[in-house]
C-alpha positions in Angstrom: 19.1 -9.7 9.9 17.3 -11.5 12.7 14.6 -13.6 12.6 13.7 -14.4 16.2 12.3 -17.9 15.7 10.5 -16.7 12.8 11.0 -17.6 9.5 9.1 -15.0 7.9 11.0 -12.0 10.1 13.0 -10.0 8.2 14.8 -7.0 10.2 17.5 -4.9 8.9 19.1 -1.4 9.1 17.5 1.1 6.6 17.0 4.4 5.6 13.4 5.9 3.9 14.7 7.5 1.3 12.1 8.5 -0.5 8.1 8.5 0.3 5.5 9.0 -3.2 1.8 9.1 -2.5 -0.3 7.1 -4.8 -3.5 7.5 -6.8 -5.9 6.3 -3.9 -4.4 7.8 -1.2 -1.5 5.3 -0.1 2.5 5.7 0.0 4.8 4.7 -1.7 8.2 4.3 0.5 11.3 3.5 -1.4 13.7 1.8 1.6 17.2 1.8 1.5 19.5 -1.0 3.9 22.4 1.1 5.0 24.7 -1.8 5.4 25.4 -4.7 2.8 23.3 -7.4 2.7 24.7 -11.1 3.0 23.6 -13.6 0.1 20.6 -15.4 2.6 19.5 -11.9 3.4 19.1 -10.5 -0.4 17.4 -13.9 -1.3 14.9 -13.6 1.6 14.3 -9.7 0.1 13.5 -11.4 -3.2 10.9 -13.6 -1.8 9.1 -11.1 -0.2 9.0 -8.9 -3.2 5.6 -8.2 -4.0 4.6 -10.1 -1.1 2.2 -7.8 1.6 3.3 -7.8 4.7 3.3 -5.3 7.9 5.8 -3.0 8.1 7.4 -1.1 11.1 9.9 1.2 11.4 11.6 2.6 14.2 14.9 4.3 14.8 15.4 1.6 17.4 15.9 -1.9 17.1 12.4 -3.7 17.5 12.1 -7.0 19.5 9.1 -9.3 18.1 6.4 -8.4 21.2 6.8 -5.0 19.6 5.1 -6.5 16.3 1.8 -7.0 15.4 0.3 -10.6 15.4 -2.7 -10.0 12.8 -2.2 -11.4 9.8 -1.3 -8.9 6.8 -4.4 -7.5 4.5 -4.5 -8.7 1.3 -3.4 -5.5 -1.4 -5.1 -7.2 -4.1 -8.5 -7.6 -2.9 -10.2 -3.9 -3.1 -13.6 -3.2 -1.9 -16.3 -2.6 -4.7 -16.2 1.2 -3.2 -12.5 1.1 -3.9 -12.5 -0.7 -7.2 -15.3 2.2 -8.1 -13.1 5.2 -7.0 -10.3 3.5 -8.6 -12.1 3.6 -11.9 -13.3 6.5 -11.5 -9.8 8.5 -11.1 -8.8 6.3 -14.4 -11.2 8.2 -16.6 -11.2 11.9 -15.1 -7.0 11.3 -15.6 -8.0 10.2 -18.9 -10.6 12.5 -20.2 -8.2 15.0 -18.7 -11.1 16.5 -16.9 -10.6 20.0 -15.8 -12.0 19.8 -12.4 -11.2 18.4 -9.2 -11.0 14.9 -8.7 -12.8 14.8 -6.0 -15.5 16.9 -7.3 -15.8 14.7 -10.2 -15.8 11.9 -8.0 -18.8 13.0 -6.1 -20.5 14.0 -9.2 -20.3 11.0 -10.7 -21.3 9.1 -7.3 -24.6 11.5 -7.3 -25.7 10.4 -11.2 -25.2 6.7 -10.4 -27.5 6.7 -7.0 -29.4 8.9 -9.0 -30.0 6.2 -11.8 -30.1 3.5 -9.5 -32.9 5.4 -7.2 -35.0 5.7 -10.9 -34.9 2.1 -11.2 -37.0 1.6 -7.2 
């Protein structure tokens, strides 16, 4: 691990060993170090746990200009668009809807405008 004269830095030797996607269209990665991990090393892992971040990954080593200096975007703060599709995916998965998702999806986004355009 080196931190570069930054605390919240962590760089190590690893290995995707697994990549998922998701319900709204991210990945999941599941990242394996491919050498042991010192004590200071798996306590800084546990502190970023569930922590967002920016990740890069390179099959060279990466010096810190190579990283990017905005800060990371907040996972838990969806859009209402998002939040809607999100919702939406929960009850065609539910309902165990026959068609596509994304067909439902748009149907269901055509009788909402359609209610909401009643109502000018």
């Amino acid at each position: 691990m080196k931190s570069n004269n930054r605390d919240d830095l962590f760089r190590v030797p690893s290995c995707i060993t697994r990549v998922t996607t998701t319900a709204d269209n991210c990945l999941r990665m599941t990242l394996e170090t491919t050498q042991e991990l010192v004590a200071e090393e798996e306590a800084m892992v546990m502190r970023l746990r569930n922590k967002n971040g920016q990740m890069v990954f390179s099959p060279n080593k990466i010096s810190v200009d190579d990283l990017p200096t905005e800060p990371a975007k907040d996972k838990t703060i969806k859009s209402s668009s998002q939040r809607m599709r999100a919702v939406l995916f929960v009850l065609w998965k539910e309902k165990k809807i026959q068609t596509d998702f994304e067909l439902f999806y748009r149907e269901k986004m055509e009788d909402i405008i359609n209610k909401l355009k009643e109502q000018i």
